[in-house]
The first five atom37 places (N, CA, C, CB, O) and aatype in JSON, in Angstrom:
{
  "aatype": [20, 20, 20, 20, 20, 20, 20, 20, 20, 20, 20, 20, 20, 20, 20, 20, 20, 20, 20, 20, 20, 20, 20, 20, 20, 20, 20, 20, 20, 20, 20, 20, 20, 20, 20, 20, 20, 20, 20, 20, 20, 20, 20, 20, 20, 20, 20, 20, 20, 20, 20, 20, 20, 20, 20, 20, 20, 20, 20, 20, 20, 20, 20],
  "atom_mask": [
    [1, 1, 1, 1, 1],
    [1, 1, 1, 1, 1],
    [1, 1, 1, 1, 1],
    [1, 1, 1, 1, 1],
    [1, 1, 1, 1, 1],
    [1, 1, 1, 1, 1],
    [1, 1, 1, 1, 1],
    [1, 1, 1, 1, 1],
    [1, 1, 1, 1, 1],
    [1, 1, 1, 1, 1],
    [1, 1, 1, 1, 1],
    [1, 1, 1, 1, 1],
    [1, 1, 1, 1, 1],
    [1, 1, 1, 1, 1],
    [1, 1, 1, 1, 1],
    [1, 1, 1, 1, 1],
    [1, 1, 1, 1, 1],
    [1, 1, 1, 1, 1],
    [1, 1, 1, 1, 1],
    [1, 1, 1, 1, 1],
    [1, 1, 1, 1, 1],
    [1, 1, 1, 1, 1],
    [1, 1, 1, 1, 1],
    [1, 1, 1, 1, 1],
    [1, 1, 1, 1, 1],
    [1, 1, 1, 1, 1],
    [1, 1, 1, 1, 1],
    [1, 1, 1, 1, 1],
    [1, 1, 1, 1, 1],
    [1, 1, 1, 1, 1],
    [1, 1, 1, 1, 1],
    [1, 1, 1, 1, 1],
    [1, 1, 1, 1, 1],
    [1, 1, 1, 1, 1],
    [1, 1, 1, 1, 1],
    [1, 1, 1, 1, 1],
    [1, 1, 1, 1, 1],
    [1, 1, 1, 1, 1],
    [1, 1, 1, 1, 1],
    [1, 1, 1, 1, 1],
    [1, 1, 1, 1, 1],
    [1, 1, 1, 1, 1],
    [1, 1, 1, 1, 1],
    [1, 1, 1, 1, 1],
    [1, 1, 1, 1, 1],
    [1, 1, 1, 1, 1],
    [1, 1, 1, 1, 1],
    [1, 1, 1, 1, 1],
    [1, 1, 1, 1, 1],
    [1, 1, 1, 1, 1],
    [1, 1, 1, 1, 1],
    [1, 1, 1, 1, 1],
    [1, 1, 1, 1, 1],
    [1, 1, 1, 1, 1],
    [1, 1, 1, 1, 1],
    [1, 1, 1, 1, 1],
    [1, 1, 1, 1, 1],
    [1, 1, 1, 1, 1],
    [1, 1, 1, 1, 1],
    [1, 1, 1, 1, 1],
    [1, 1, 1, 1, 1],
    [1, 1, 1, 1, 1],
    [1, 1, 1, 1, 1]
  ],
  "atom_positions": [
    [[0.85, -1.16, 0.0], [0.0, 0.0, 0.0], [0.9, 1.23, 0.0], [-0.97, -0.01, 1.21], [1.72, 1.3, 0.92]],
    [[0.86, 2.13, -0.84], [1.28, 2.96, -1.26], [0.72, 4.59, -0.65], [1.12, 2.56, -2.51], [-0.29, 4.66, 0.04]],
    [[1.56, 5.84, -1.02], [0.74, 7.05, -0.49], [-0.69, 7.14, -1.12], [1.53, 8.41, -0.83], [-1.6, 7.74, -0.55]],
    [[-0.83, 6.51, -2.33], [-1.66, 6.5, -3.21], [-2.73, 5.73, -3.02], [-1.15, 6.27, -4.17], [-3.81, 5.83, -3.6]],
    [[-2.36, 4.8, -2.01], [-3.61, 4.04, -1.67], [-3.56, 3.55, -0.48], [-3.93, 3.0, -2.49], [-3.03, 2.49, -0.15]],
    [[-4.32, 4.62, 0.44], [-4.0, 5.05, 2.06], [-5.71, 4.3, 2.21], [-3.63, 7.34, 2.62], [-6.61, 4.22, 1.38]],
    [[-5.62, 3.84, 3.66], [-7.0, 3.58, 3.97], [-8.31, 4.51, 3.6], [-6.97, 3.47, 5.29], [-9.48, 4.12, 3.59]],
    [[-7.85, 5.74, 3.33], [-9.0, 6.54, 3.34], [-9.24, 6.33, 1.89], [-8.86, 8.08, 3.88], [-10.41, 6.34, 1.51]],
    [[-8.39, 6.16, 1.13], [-9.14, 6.22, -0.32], [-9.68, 5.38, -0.86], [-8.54, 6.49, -1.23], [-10.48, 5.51, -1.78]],
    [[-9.04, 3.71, -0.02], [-9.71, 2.35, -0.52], [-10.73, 2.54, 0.16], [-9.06, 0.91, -0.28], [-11.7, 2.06, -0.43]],
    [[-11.03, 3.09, 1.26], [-12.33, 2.87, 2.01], [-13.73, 3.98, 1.16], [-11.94, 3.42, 3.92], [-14.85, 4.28, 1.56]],
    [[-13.01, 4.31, -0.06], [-14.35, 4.59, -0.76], [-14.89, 3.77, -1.7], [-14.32, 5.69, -1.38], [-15.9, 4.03, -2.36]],
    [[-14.1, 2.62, -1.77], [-14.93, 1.19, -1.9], [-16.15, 0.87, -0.85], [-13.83, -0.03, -1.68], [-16.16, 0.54, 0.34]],
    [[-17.7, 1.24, -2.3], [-18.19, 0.7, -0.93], [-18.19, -0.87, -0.16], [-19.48, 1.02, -1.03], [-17.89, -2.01, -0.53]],
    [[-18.67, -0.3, 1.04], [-19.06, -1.56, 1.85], [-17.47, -1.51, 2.85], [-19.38, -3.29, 0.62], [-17.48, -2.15, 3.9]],
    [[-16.42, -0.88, 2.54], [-15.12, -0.83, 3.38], [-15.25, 0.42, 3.8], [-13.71, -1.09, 2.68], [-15.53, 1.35, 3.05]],
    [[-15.03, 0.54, 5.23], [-14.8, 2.04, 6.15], [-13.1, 1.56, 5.87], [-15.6, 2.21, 8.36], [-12.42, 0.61, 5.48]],
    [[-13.01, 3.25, 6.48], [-11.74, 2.68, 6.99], [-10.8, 1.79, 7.76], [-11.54, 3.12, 7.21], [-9.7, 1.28, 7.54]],
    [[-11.86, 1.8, 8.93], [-11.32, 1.26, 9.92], [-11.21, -0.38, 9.68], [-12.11, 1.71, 11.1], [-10.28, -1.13, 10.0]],
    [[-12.68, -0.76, 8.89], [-11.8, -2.19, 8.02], [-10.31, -2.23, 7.58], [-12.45, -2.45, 6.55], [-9.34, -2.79, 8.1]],
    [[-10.41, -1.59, 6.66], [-9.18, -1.35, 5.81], [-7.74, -1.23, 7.1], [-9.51, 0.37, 4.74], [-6.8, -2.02, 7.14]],
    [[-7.87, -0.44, 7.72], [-6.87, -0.32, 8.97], [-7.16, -1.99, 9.69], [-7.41, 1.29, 10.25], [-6.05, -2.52, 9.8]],
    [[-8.09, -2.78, 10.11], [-8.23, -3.79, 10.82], [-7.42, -5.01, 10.46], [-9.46, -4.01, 10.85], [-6.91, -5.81, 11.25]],
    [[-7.38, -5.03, 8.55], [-7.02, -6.32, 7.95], [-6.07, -5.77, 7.42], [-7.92, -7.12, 7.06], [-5.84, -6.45, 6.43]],
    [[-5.27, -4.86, 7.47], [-3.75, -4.04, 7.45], [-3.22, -4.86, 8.44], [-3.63, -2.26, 7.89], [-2.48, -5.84, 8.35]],
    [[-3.69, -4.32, 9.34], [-3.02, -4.72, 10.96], [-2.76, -6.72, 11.31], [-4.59, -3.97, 12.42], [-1.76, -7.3, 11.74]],
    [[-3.8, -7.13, 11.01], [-3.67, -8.93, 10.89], [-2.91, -9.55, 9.58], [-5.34, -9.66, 10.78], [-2.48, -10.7, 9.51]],
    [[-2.83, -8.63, 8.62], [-1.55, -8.86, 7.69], [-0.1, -8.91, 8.05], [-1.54, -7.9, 6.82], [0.7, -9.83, 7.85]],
    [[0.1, -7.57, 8.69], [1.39, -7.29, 9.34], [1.9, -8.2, 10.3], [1.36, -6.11, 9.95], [3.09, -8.47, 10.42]],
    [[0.81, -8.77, 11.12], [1.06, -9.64, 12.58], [1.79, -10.56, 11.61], [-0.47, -10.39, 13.71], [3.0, -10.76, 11.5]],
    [[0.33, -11.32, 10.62], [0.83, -12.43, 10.3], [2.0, -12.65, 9.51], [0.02, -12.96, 9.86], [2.46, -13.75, 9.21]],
    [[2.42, -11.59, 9.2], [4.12, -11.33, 8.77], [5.26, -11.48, 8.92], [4.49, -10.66, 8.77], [6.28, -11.85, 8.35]],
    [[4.65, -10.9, 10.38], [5.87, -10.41, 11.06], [6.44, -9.04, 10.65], [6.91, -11.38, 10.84], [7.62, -8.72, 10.8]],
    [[5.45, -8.24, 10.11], [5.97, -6.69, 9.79], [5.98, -5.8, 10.72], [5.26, -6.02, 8.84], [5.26, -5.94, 11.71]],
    [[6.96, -4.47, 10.52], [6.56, -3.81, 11.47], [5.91, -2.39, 10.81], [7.73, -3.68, 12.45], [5.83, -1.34, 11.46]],
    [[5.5, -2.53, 9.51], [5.15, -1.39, 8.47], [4.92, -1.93, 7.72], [5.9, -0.43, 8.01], [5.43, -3.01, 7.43]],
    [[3.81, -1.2, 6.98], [2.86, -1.55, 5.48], [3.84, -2.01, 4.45], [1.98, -0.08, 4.73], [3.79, -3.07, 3.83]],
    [[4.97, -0.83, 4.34], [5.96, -1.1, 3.07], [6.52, -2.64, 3.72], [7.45, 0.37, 2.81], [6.81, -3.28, 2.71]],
    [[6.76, -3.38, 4.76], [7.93, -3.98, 5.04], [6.51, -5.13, 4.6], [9.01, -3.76, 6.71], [6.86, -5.8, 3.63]],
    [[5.09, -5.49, 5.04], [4.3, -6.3, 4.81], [3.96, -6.76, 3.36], [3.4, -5.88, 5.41], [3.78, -7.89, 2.89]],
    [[3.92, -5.34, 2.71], [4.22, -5.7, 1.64], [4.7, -6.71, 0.53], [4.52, -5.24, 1.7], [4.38, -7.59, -0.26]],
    [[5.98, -5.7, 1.2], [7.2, -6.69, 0.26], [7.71, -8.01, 1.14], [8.86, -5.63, -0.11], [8.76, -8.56, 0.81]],
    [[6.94, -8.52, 2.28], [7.07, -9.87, 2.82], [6.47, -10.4, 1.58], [6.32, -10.26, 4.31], [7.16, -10.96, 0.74]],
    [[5.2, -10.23, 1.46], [3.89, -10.38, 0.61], [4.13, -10.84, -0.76], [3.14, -9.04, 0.51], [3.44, -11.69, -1.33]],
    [[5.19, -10.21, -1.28], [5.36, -10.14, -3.02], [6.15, -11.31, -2.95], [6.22, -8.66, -3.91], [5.92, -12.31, -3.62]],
    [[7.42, -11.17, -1.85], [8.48, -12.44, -1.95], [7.86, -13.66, -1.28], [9.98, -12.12, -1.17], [8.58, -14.66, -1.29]],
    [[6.82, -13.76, -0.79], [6.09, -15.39, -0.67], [5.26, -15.52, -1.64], [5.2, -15.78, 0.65], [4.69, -16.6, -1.78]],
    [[5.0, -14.41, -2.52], [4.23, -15.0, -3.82], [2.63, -14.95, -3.4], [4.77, -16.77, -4.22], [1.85, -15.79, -3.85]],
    [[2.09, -13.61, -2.25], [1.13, -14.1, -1.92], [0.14, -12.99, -2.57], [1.16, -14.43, -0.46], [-1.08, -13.08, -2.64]],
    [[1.12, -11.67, -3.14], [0.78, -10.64, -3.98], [1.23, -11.26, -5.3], [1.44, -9.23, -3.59], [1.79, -12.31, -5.62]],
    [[0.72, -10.06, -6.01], [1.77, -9.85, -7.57], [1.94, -8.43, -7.53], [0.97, -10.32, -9.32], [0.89, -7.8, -7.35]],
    [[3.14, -7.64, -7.68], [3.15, -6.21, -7.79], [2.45, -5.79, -8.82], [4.36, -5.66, -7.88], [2.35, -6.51, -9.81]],
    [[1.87, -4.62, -8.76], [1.94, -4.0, -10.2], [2.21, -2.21, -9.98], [0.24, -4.4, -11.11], [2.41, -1.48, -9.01]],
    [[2.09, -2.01, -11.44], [2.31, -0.53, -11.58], [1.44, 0.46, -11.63], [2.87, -0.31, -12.52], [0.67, 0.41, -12.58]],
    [[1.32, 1.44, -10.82], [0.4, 2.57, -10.88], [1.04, 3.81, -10.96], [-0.45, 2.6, -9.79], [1.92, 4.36, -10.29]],
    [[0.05, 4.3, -12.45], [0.6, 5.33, -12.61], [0.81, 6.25, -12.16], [0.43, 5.59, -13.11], [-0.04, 6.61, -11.35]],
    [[1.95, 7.14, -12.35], [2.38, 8.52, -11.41], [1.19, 9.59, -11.11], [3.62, 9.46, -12.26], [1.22, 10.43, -10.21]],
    [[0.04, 9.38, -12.1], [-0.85, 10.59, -12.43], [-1.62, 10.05, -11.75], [-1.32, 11.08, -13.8], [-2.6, 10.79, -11.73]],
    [[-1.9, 8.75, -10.85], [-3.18, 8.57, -10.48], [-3.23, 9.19, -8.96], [-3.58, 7.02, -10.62], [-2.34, 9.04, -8.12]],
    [[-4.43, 9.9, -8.77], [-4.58, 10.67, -7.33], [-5.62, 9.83, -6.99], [-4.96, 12.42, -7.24], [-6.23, 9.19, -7.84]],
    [[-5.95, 9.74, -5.39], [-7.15, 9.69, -4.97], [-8.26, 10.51, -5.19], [-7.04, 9.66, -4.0], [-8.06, 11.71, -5.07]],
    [[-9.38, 10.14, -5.49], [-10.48, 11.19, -5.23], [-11.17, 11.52, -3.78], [-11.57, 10.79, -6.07], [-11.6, 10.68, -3.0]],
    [[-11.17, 12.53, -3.66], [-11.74, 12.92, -1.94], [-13.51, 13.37, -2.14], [-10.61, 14.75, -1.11], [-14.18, 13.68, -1.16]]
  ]
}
């Protein structure tokens, strides 16, 4: 999760508040062993449990 895609902006998916979004952040990281989003992450990509991809520089959140 990126600056670009902070709890507040996925949580304008409906049916996700934020505080979801912050809840299953947080049980990701445990189950990690992270101590930060970036570090959960990239646990994430190197067990193959993500796939990265690319987002473009131009994309903003909408508020």
């Amino acid at each position: 999760m990126d600056k670009h895609h902070s709890p507040a902006c996925v949580s304008h998916i409906p049916t996700c508040s934020e505080r979801t979004i912050d809840f299953h952040l947080l049980n990701a990281r445990r189950k990690l062993g992270s101590v930060s989003r970036q570090q959960a992450v990239s646990a994430a990509v190197v067990c193959g449990l993500v796939m990265p991809t690319v987002i473009s520089p131009t994309y903003q959140c909408q508020k």
